[in-house]
C-alpha positions as a Markdown table, in Angstrom:
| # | Residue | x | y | z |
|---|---|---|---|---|
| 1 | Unk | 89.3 | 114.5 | 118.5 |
| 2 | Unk | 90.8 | 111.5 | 116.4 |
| 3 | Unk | 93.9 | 111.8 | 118.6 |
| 4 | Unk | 92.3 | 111.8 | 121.6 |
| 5 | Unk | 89.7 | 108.3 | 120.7 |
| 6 | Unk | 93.6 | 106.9 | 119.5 |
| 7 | Unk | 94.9 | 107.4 | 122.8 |
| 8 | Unk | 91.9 | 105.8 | 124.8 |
| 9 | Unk | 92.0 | 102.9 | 122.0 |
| 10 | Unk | 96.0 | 102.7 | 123.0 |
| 11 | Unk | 95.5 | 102.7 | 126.7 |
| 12 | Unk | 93.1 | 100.2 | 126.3 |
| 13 | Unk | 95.2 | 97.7 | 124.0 |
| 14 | Unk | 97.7 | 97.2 | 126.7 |
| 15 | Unk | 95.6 | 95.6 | 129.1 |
| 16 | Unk | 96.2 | 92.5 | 127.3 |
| 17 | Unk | 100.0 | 92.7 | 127.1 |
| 18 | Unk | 99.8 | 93.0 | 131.3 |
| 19 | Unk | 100.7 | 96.9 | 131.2 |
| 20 | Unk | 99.6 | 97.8 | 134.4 |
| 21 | Unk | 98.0 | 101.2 | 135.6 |
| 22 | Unk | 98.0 | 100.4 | 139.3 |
| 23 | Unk | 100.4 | 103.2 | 140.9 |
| 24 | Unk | 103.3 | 101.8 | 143.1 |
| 25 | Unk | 102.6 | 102.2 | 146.8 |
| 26 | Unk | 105.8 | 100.8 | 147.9 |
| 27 | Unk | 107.0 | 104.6 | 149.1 |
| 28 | Unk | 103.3 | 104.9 | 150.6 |
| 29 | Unk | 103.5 | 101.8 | 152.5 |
| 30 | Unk | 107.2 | 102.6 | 154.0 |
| 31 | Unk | 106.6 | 106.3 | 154.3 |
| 32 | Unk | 103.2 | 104.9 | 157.2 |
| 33 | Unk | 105.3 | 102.8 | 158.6 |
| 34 | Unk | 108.3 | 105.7 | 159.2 |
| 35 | Unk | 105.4 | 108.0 | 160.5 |
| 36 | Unk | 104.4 | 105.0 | 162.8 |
| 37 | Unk | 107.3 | 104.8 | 164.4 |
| 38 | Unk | 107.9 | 108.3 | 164.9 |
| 39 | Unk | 104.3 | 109.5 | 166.2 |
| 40 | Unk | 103.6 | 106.4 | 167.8 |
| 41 | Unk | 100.0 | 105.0 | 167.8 |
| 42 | Unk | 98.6 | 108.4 | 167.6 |
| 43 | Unk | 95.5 | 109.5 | 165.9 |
| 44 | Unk | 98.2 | 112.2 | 164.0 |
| 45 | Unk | 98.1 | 112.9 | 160.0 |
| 46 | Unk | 100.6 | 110.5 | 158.1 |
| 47 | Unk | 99.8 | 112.1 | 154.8 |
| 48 | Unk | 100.4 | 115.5 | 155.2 |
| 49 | Unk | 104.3 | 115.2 | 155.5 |
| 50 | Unk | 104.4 | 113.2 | 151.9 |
| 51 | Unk | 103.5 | 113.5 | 148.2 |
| 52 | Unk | 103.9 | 110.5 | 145.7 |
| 53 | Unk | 102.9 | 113.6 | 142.9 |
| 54 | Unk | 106.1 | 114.3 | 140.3 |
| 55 | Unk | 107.9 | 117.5 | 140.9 |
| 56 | Unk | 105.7 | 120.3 | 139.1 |
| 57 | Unk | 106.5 | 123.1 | 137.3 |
| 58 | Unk | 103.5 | 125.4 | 137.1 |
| 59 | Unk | 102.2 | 126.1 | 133.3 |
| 60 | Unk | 106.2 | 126.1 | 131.8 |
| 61 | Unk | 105.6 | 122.2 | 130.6 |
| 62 | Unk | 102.8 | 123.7 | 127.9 |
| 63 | Unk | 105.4 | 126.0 | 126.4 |
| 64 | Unk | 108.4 | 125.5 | 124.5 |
| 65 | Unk | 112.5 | 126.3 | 125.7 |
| 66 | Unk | 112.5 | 130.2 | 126.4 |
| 67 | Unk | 115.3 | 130.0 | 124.5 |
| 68 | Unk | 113.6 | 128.6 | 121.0 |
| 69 | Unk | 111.2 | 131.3 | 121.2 |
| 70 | Unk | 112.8 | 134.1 | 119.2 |
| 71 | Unk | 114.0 | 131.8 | 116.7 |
| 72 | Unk | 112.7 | 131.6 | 113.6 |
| 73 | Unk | 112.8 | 128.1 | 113.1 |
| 74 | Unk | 114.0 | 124.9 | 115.7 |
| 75 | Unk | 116.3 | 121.8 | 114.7 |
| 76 | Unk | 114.6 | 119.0 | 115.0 |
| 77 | Unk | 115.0 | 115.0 | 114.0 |
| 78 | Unk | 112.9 | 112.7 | 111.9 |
| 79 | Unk | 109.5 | 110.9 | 113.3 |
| 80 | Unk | 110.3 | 107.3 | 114.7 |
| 81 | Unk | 109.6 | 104.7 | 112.4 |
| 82 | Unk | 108.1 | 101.4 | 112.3 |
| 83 | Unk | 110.8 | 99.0 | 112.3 |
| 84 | Unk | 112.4 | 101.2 | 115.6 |
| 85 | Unk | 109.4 | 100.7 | 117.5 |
| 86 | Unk | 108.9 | 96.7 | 116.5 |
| 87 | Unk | 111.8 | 96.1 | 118.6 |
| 88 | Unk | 110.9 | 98.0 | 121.6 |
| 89 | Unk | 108.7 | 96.6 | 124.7 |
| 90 | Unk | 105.2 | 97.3 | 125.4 |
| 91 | Unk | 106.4 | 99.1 | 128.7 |
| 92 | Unk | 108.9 | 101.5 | 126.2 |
| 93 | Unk | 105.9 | 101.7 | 123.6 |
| 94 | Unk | 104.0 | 103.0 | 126.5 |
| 95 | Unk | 106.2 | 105.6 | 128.0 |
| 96 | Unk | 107.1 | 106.9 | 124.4 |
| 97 | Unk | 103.4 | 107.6 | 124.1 |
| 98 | Unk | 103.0 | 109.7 | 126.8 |
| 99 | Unk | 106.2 | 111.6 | 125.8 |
| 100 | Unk | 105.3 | 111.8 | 122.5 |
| 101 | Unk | 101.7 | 113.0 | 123.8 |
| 102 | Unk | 103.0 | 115.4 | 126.0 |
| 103 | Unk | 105.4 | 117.1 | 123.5 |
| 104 | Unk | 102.3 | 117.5 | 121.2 |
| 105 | Unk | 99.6 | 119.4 | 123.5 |
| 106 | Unk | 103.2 | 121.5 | 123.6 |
| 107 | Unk | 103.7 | 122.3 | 120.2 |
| 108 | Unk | 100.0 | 122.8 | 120.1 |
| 109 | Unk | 99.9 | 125.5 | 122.9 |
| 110 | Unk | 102.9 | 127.4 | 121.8 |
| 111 | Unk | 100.9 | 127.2 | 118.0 |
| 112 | Unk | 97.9 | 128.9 | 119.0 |
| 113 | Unk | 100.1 | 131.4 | 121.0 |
| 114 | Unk | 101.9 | 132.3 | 118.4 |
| 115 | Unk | 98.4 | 132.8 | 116.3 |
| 116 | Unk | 97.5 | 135.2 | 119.4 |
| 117 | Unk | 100.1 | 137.3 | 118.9 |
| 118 | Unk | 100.0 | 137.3 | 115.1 |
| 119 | Unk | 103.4 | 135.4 | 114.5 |
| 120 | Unk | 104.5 | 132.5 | 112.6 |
| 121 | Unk | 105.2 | 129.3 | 114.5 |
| 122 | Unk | 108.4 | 128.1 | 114.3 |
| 123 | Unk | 108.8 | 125.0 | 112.3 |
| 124 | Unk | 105.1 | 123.9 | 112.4 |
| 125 | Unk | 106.2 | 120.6 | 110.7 |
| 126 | Unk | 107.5 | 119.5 | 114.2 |
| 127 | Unk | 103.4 | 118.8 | 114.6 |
| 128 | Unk | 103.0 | 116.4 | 111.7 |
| 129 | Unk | 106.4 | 114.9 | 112.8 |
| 130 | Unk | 105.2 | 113.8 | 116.5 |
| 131 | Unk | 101.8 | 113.0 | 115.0 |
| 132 | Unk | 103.3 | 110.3 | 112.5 |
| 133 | Unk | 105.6 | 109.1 | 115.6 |
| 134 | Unk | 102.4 | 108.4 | 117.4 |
| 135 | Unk | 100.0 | 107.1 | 114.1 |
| 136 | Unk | 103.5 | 104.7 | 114.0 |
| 137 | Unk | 103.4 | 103.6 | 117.8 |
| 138 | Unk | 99.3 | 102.8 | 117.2 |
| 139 | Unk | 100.1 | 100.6 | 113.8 |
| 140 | Unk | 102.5 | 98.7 | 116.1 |
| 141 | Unk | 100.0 | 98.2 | 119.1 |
| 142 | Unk | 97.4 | 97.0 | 116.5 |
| 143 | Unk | 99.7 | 94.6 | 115.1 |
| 144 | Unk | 100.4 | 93.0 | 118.9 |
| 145 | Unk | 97.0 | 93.2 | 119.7 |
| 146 | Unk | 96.2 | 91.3 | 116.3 |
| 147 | Unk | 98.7 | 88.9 | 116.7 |
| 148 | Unk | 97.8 | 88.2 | 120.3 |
| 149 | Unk | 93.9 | 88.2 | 119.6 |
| 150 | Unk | 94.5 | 85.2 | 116.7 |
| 151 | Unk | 96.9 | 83.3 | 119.1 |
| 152 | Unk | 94.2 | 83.2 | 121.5 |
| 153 | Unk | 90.8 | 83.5 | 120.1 |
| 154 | Unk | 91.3 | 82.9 | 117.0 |
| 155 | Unk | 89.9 | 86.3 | 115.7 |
| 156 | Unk | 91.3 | 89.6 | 115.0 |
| 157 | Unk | 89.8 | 91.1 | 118.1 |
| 158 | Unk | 89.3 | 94.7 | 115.5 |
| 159 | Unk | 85.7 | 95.8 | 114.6 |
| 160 | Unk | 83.9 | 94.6 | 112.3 |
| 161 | Unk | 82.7 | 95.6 | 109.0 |
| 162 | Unk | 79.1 | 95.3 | 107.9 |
| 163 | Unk | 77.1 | 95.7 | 104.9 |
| 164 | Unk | 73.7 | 97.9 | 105.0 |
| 165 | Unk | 71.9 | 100.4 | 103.7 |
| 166 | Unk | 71.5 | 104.2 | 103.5 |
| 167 | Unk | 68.9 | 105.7 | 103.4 |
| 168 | Unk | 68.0 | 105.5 | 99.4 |
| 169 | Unk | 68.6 | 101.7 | 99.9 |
| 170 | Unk | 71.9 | 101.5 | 98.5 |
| 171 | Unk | 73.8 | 99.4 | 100.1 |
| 172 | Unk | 77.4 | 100.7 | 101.7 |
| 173 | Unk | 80.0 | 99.3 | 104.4 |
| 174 | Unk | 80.3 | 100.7 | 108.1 |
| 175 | Unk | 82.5 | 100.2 | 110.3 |
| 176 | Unk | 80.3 | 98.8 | 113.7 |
| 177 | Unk | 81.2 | 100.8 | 116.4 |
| 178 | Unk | 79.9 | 101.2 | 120.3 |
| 179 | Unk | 77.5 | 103.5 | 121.5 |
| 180 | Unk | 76.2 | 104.0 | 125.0 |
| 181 | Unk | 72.4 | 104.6 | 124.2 |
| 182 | Unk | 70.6 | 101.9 | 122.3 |
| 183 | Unk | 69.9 | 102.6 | 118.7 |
| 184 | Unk | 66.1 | 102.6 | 119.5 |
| 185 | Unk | 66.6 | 105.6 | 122.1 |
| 186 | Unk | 69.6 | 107.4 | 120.0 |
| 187 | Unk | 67.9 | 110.0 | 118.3 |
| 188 | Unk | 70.9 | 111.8 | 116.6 |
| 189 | Unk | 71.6 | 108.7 | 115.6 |
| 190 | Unk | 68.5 | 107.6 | 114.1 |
| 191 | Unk | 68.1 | 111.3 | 112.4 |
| 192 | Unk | 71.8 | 110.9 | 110.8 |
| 193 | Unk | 71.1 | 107.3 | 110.1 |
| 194 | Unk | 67.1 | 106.9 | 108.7 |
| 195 | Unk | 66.0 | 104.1 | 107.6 |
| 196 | Unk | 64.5 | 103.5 | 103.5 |
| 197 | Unk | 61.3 | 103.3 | 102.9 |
| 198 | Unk | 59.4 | 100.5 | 101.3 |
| 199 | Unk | 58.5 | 103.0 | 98.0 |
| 200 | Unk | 62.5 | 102.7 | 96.8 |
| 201 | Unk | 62.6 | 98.8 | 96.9 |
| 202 | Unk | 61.2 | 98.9 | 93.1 |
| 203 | Unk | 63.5 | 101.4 | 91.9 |
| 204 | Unk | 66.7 | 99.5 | 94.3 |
| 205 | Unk | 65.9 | 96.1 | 91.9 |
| 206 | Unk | 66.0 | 98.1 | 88.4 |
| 207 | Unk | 68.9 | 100.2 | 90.2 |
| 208 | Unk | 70.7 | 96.5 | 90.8 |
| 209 | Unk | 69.4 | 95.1 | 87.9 |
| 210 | Unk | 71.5 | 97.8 | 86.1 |
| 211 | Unk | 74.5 | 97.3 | 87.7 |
| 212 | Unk | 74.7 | 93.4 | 86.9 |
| 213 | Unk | 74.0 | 94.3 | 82.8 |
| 214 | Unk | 76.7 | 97.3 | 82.9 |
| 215 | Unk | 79.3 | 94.5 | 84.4 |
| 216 | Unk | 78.4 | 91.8 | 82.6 |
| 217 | Unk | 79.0 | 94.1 | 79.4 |
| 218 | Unk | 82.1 | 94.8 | 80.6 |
| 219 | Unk | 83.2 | 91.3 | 81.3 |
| 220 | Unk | 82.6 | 90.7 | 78.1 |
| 221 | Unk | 84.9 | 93.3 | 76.7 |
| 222 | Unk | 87.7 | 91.9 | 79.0 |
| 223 | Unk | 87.4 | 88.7 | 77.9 |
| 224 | Unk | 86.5 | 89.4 | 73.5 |
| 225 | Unk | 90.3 | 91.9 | 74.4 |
| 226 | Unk | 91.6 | 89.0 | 75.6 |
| 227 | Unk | 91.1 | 86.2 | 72.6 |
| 228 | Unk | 91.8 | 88.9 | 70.5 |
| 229 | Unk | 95.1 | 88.8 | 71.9 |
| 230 | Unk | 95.7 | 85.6 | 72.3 |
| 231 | Unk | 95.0 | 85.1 | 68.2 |
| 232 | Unk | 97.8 | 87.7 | 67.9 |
| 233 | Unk | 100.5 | 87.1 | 70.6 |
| 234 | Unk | 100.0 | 83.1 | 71.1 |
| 235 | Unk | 102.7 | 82.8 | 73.6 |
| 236 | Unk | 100.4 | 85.5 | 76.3 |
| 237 | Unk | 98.3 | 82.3 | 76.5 |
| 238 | Unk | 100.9 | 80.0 | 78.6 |
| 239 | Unk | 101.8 | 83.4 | 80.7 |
| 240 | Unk | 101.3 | 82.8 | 84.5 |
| 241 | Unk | 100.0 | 86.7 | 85.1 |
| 242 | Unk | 97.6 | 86.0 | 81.6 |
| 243 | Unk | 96.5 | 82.5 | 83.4 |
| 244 | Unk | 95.7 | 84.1 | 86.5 |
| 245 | Unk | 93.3 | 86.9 | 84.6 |
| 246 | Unk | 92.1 | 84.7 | 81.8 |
| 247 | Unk | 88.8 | 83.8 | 83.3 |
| 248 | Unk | 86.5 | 86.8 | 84.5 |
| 249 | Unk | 83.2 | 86.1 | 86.8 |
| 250 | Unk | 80.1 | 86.3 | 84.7 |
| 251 | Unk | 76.5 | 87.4 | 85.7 |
């Protein structure tokens, strides 16, 4: 299911690099005016002698070459990388997607086939391989959108991270996401998320309260290690890395 919420999230991150979706209707528009010309004004079909579909091959685009089947493993390269994919366009980026796409639900049919008949799929790793190509191609679109987000706006365009709590009161970072029914009418997500009661806010102070002692000990330590060392090596205390860790917040 992760896949699948990637590839709406990559769809979705081309609109603002001007990918368009709209199909082209330049062999729809000459194709009428052909039919036009030969059927005259009449109220005739001009559809029915046309398809703008791809050519189709039944069910044989789910399975793999007939010819890899009895082998017991399949040569195959490397997963693209990072720096290959900086340096293509968004229209390449996109088309490599849907290739990339494709040749997974592939792999994926011919794996549970293969689970069917009680044999082992030949080189599995071909899986992780197209899913790393494709993990890859999303770092890349994130980084475009990022960049093109902060050129614009000024922001990072990605969701946002808040700070709230569970429902003991401690407090924990989620990642704010969209939902389609309002928190107030969301049921599942009121019963996965419930609020804390009032009764824990005296034990969330000592709980806190605990916290800031157990770190300020600790800062402590650090910096008593520290002197310590100092007295011994004198020449740590003009270091640049011993400058930059020399002081340590206090409570």
């Amino acid at each position: 299911m992760a896949f699948f919420k990637s590839s709406f999230q990559f769809v979705r991150c081309f609109s603002n690099f001007g990918v368009s979706r709209i199909p082209q209707l330049s062999l729809l528009n000459h194709q009428l005016t052909l039919n036009k010309r030969v059927c005259g004004d009449s109220a005739l079909p001009t559809t029915a002698s046309f398809s703008t579909s791809t050519t189709r091959f039944g069910l044989d685009e789910f399975f793999d070459d007939a010819e890899n089947w009895p082998k017991g493993s399949v040569k195959v390269g490397r997963p693209w990388r990072l720096d290959e994919l900086r340096i293509k366009s968004n229209s390449d980026l996109h088309k490599l997607w849907y290739v990339l796409l494709k040749e997974r639900n592939m792999l994926l049919t011919m794996e549970e086939h293969y689970i069917q008949e009680s044999e082992l799929f030949p080189s599995p790793e071909r899986i992780f391989k197209v899913e790393e190509s494709m993990e890859n191609i999303l770092d890349v679109v994130k980084e475009r959108d990022i960049a093109f987000n902060l050129l614009e706006t000024g922001k990072t365009g990605q969701p946002e991270k808040v700070t709230i709590r569970n429902f003991l009161g401690l407090k924990y970072e989620r990642t704010v996401e969209e939902h389609s029914v309002p928190q107030s009418m969301n049921r599942l997500f009121n019963l996965l998320h419930p609020k804390y009661d009032k009764y824990f806010v005296r034990f969330i102070n000592l709980y806190e309260e605990k916290k800031r002692k157990e770190q300020s000990k600790e800062n402590k330590r650090i910096n008593q290690y520290r002197k310590r060392m100092v007295e011994k090596f004198p020449h740590l205390k003009n270091h640049e890395e011993f400058k930059k860790r020399e002081k340590v917040d206090r409570y």
